[in-house]
VEXBAPA-509900 format. One record per residue (C-alpha): residue in one letter; residue number from 1; x negated, y, z. Coordinates in pm, 1 decimal, always signed. Each point is the difference from the previous one (the first is absolute). Layout:
BEGIN
 r   k     east    north       up
 A NUM        X        Y        Z
...
//
This chain:
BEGIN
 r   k     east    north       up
 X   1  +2157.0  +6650.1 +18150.4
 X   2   +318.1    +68.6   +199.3
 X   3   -215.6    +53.4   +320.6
 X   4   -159.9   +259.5   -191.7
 X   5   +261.0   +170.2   -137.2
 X   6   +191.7    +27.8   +340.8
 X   7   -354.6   +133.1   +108.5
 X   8    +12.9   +238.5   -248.0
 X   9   +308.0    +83.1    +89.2
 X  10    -14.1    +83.1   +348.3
 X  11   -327.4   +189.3    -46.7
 X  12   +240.8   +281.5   -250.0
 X  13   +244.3     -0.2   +293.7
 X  14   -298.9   +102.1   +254.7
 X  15   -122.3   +243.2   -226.4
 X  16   +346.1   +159.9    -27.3
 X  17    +43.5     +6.8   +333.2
 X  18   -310.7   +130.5    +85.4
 X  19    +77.7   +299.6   -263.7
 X  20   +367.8    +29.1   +143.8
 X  21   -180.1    +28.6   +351.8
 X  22   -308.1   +221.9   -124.9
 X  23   +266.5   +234.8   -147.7
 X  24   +222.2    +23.5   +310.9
 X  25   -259.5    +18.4   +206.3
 X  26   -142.0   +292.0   -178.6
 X  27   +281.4   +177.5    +32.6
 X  28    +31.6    -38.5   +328.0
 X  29   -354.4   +110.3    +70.9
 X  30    +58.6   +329.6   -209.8
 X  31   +339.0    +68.8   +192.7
 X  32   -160.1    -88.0   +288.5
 X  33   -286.5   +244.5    -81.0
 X  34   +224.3   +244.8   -124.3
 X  35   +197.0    +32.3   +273.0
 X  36   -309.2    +11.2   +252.8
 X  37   -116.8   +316.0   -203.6
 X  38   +320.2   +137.6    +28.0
 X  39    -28.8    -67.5   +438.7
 X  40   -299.3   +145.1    -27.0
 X  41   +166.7   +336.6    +10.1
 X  42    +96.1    -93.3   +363.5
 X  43   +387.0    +67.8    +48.7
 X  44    +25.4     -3.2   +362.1
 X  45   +356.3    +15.9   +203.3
 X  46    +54.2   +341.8   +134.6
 X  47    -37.5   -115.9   +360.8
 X  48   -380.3     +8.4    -56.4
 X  49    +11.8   +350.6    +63.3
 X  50   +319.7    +41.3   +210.2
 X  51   -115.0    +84.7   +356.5
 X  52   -277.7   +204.2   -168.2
 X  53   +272.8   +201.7   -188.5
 X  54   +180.3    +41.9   +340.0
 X  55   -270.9   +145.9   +180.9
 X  56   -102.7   +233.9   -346.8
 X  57   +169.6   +326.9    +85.3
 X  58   +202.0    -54.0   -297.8
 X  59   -340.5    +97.5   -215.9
 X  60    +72.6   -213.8   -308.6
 X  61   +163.3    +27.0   -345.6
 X  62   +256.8   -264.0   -131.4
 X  63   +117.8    -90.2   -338.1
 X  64   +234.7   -271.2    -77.1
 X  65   +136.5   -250.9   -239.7
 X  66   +321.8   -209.2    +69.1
 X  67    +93.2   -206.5   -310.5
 X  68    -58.8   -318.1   +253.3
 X  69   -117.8   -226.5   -209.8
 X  70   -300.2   -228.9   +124.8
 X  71   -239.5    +63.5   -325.5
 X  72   -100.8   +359.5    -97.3
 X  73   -251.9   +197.0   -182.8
 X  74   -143.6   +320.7    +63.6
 X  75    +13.0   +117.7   -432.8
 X  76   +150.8   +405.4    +40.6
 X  77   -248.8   +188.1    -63.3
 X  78   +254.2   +305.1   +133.2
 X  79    +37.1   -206.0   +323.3
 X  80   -402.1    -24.1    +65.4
 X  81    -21.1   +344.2    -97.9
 X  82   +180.8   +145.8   +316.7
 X  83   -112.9   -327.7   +220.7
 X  84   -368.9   +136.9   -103.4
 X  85    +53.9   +352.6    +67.7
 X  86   +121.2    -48.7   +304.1
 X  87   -295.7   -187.8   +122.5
 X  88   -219.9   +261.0   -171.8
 X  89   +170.0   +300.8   +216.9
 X  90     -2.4   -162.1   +299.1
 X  91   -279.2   -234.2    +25.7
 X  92    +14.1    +29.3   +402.6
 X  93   +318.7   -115.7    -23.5
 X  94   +127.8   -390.8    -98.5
 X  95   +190.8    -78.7   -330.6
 X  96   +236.3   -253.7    +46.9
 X  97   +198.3   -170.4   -266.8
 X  98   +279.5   -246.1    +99.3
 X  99   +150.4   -232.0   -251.4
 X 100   +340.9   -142.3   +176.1
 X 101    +91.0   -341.1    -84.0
 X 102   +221.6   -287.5    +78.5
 X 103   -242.1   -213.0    +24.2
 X 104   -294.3    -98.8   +271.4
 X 105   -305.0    +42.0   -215.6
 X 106    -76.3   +213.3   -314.8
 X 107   -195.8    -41.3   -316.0
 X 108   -148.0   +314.7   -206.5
 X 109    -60.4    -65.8   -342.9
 X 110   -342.0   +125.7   -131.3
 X 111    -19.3   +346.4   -142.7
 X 112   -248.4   +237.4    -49.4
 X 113   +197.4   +257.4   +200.4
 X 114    -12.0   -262.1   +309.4
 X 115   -361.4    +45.8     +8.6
 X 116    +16.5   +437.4     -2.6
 X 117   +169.9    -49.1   +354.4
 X 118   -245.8   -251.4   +100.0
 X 119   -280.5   +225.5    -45.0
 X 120   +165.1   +232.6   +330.9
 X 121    -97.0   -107.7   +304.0
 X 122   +285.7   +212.4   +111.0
 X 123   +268.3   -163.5   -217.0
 X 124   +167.2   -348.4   +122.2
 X 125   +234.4   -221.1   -190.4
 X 126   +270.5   -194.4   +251.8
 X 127   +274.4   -187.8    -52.8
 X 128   +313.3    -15.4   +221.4
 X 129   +266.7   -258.5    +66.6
 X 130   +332.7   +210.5    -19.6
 X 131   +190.5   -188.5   +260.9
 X 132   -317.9    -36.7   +254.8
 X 133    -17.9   +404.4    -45.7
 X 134   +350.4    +76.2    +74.3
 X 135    +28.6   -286.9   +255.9
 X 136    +78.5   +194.7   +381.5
 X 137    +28.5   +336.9   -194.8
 X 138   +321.1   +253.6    -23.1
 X 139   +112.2   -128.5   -348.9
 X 140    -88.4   -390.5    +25.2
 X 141   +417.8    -39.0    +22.1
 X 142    +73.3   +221.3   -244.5
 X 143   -280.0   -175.5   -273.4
 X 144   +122.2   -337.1   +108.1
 X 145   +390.7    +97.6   -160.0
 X 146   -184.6     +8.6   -291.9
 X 147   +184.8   +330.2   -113.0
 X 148   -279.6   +152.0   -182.6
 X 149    -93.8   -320.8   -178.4
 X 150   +352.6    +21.6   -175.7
 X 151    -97.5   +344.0    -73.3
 X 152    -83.2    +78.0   -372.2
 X 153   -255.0   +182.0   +189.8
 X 154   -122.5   -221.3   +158.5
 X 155   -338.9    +49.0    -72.5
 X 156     -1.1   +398.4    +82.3
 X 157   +172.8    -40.6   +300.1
 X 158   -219.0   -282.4   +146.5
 X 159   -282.1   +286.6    -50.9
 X 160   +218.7   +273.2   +161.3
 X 161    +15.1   -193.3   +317.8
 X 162   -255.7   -141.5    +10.0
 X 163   -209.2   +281.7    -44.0
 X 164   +118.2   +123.1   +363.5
 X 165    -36.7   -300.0   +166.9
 X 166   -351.4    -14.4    -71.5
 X 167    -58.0   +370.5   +131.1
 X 168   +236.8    -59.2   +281.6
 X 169   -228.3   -298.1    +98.9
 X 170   -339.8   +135.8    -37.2
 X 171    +60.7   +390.6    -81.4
 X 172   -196.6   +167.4   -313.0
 X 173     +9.7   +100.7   -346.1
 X 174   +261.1   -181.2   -246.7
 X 175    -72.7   +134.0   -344.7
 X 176   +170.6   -166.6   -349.7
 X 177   -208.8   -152.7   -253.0
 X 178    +66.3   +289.4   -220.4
 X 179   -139.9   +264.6   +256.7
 X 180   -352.5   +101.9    -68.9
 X 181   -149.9   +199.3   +302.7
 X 182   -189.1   +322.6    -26.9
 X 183   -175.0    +69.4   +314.0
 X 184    -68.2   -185.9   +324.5
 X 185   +278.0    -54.1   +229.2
 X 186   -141.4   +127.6   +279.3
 X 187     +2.6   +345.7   -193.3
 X 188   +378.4    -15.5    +14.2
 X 189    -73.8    -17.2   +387.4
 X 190   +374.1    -80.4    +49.0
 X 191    +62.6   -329.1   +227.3
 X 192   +352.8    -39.6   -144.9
 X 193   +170.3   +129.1   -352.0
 X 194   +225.0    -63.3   -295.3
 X 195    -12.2   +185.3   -320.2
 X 196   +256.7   +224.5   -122.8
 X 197   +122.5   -104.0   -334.3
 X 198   +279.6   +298.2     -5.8
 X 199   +214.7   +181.5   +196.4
 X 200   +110.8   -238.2   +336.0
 X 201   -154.2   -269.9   -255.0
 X 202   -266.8   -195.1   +149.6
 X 203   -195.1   -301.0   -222.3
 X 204   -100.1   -268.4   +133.3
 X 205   -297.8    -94.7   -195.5
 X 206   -241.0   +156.2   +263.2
 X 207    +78.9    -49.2   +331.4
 X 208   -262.3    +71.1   +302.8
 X 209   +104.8    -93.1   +340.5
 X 210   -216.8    -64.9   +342.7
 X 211   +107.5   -337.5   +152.0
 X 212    +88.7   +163.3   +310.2
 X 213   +200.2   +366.7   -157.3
 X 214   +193.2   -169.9   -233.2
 X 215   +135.8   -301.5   +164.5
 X 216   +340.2   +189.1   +103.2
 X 217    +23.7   +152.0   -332.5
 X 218    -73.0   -324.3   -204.1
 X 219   +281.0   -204.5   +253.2
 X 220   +256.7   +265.1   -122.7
 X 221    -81.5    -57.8   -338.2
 X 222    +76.4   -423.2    +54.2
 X 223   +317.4   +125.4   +227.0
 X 224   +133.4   +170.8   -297.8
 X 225   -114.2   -287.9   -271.6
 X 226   +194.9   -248.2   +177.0
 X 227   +330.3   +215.0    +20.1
 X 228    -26.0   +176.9   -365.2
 X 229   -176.9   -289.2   -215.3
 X 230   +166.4    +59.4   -342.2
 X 231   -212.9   -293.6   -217.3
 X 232   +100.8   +144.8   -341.0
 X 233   -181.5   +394.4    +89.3
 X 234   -296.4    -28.9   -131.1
 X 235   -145.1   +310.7   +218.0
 X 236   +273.9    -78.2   +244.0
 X 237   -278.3   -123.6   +278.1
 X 238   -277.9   +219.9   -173.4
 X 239    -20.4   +381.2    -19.7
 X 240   +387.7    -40.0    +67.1
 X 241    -32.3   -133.6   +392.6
 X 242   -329.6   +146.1    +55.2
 X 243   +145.2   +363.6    -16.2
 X 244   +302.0    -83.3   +152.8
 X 245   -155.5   -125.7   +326.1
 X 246   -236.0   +269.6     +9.1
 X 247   +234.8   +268.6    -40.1
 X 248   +230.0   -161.5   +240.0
 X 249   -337.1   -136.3   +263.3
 X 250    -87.5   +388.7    +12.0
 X 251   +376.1   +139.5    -15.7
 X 252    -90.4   +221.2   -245.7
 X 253   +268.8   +108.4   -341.6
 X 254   -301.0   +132.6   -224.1
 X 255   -325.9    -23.8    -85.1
 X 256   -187.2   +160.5   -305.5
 X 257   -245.6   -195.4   -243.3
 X 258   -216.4   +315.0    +37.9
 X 259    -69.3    +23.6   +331.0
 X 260   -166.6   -178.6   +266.5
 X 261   +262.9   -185.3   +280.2
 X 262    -53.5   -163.0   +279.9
 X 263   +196.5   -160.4   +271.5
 X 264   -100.7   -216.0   +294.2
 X 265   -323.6    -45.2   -130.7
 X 266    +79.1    -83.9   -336.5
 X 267   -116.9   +229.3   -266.1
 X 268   +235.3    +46.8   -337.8
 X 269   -288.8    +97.0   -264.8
 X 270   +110.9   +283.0   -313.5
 X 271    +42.0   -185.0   -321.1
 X 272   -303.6   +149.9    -97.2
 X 273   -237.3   -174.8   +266.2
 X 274   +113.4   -376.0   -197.3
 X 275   +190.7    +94.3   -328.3
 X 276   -164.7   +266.3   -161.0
 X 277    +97.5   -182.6   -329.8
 X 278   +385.1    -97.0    +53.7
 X 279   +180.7   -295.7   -200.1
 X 280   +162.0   +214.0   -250.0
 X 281   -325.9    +89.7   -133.2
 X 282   -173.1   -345.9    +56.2
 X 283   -146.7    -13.5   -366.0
 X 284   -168.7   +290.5    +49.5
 X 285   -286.5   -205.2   +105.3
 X 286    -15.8   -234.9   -241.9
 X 287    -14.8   +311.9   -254.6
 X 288   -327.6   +192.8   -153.4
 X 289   +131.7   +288.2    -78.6
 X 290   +175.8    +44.8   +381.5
 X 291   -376.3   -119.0   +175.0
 X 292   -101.1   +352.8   +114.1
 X 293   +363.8    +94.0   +124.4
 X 294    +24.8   -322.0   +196.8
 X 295   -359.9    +77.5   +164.9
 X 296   +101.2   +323.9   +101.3
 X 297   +298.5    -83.0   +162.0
 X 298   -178.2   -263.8   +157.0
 X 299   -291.3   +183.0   +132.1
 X 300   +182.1   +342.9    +79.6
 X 301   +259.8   -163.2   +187.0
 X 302   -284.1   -206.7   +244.6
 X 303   +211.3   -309.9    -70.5
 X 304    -75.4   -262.9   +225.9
 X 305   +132.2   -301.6   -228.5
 X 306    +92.6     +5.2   -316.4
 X 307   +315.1   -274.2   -118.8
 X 308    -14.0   -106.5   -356.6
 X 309   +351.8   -114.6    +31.5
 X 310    -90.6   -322.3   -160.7
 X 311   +394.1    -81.4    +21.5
 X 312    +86.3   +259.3   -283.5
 X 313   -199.9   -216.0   -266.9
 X 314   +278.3   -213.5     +6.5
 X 315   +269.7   +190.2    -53.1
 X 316   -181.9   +142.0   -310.6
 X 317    -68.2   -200.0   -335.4
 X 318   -341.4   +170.5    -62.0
 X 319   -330.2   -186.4   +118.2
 X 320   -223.2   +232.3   +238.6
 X 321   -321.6   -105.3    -59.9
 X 322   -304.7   +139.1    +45.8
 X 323   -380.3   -140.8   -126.5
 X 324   -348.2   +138.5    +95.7
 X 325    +33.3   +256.1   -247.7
 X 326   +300.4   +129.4   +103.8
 X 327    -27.6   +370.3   +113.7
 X 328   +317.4    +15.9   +193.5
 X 329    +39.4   +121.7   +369.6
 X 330    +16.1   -330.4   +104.2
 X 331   -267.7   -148.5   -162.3
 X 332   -237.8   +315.1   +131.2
 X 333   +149.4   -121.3   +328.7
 X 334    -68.3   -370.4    +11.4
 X 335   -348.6    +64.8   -117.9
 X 336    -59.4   +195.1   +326.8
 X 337   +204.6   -166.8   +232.5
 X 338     -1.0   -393.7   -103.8
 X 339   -305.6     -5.8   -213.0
 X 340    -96.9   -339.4    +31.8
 X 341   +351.8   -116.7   -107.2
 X 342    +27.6   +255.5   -302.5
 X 343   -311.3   -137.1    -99.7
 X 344   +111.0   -356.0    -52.2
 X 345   +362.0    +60.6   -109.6
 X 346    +22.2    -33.4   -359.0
 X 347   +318.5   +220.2     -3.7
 X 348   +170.4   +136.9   +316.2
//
């Protein structure tokens, strides 16, 4: 009777167990299984493509992200938008997006917007170490002080040098995530410019340099960041030192957003040519009643890039939305120019 009952017994402890180990188990398998589709996107280091980049003649587009963390997702529809364009316009040309991270691998979540990039051949998502890119480089010293990551900037100003390291290593076509692109670069048919935001104001949001032209200019800028780092200017290492070392690089007082400049083969592009639709009037595009306005700015000015300033949302309480029935300027825009991510976005 006792044997029994210890039989008994021990045959409820298997079974719970066996649940306790069916359910673990199970969730292991699914993370395990989750995590394989997410690796099925194929993150690769950026040293897949280095020597290729180096022998390129600085042909390719970059954008980047630098929040550094280790797990990201691609879920901006915004961000797509001008990653898709780009490929669209220049389909000769390779798309490369670079998310910068502490860490030695990287993990992108599953969206829907993951798989829009996927479906360009000419579009590749890399991650890169941070300290194995700036290792041997110009600014490896400076990074290591870790004066920017006491920066309440931090963020921003990891992308405004960054940004130049990557050009000054393989040369080519830095554009923000809020820069949608127009035409083909090659119709610019300039090897180096900058975009004038004003008067002897220069933005840094578009940059274009050949790996070979703008080395000298690019050292000057890193010169300059070391001696003049101020961690609480927010544009202090942005439009701020970009126009500085360019004005000082080609020893020039003055330079006028509506003209073209050049100066030791770097080009300074009119306003026009990459802002036809400045800050002040960012919600202009976002509005139905401004659409046709916006458009003909746009399209009379031969704009190469427009910037949806992105930034000014958040100094403003109103949401900027737009749906698929929107009839704003930028919704006629993303139709044309990022279809495939207008048509999955529920709301942009």
């Amino acid at each position: 009777m006792l044997k029994a009952k210890f039989q008994k017994i021990i045959f409820i402890l298997l079974v719970f167990f066996l649940i306790i180990y069916t359910i673990q188990y199970s969730k292991n398998y699914f993370s395990v299984d989750k995590f394989a589709i997410e690796k099925t996107h194929q993150i690769e280091n950026y040293l897949i493509d280095e020597e290729k980049l180096k022998n390129s003649n600085s042909q390719q587009i970059f954008f980047l992200e630098t929040y550094l963390d280790s797990v990201r997702s691609i879920d901006n529809p915004r961000q797509v938008c001008s990653i898709e364009a780009a490929a669209r316009m220049n389909p000769d040309m390779e798309i490369y997006f670079y998310f910068f991270t502490n860490s030695t691998s990287l993990v992108l979540k599953y969206t829907k917007f993951l798989n829009i990039l996927h479906s360009y051949s000419n579009i590749k998502i890399r991650y890169v170490n941070i300290l194995e890119f700036i290792n041997g480089t110009k600014i490896e010293n400076f990074f290591k002080t870790d004066r920017v990551g006491k920066s309440p900037y931090r963020i921003e100003h990891t992308s405004d040098i960054l940004r130049l390291l990557v050009l000054y290593k393989f040369g080519g076509l830095y554009l923000d995530l809020d820069v949608v692109s127009f035409y083909p670069v090659k119709l610019i048919n300039k090897r180096n410019f900058i975009c004038l935001e004003g008067d002897n104001l220069f933005a840094n949001c578009i940059l274009k340099f050949d790996r070979e032209d703008g080395k000298k200019y690019i050292e000057s800028y890193f010169d300059q960041l070391e001696k003049t780092y101020n961690p609480d200017a927010w544009t202090g290492i942005g439009n701020t030192l970009i126009s500085q070392v360019f004005l000082t690089f080609c020893n020039s007082t003055e330079l006028h957003n509506n003209k073209f400049g050049k100066c030791d083969k770097i080009t300074a592009l009119p306003t026009d040519k990459c802002f036809a639709i400045m800050y002040g009037s960012f919600k202009n595009f976002y509005e139905e009643n401004s659409k046709d306005e916006v458009l003909d700015k746009i399209f009379q000015s031969g704009s190469f890039f427009i910037h949806i300033w992105n930034k000014m949302l958040t100094f403003d309480n109103q949401t900027y939305k737009i749906n698929h029935q929107s009839k704003s300027a930028y919704a006629q825009i993303a139709k044309v120019y990022c279809p495939k991510t207008f048509e999955v976005a529920d709301v942009f």
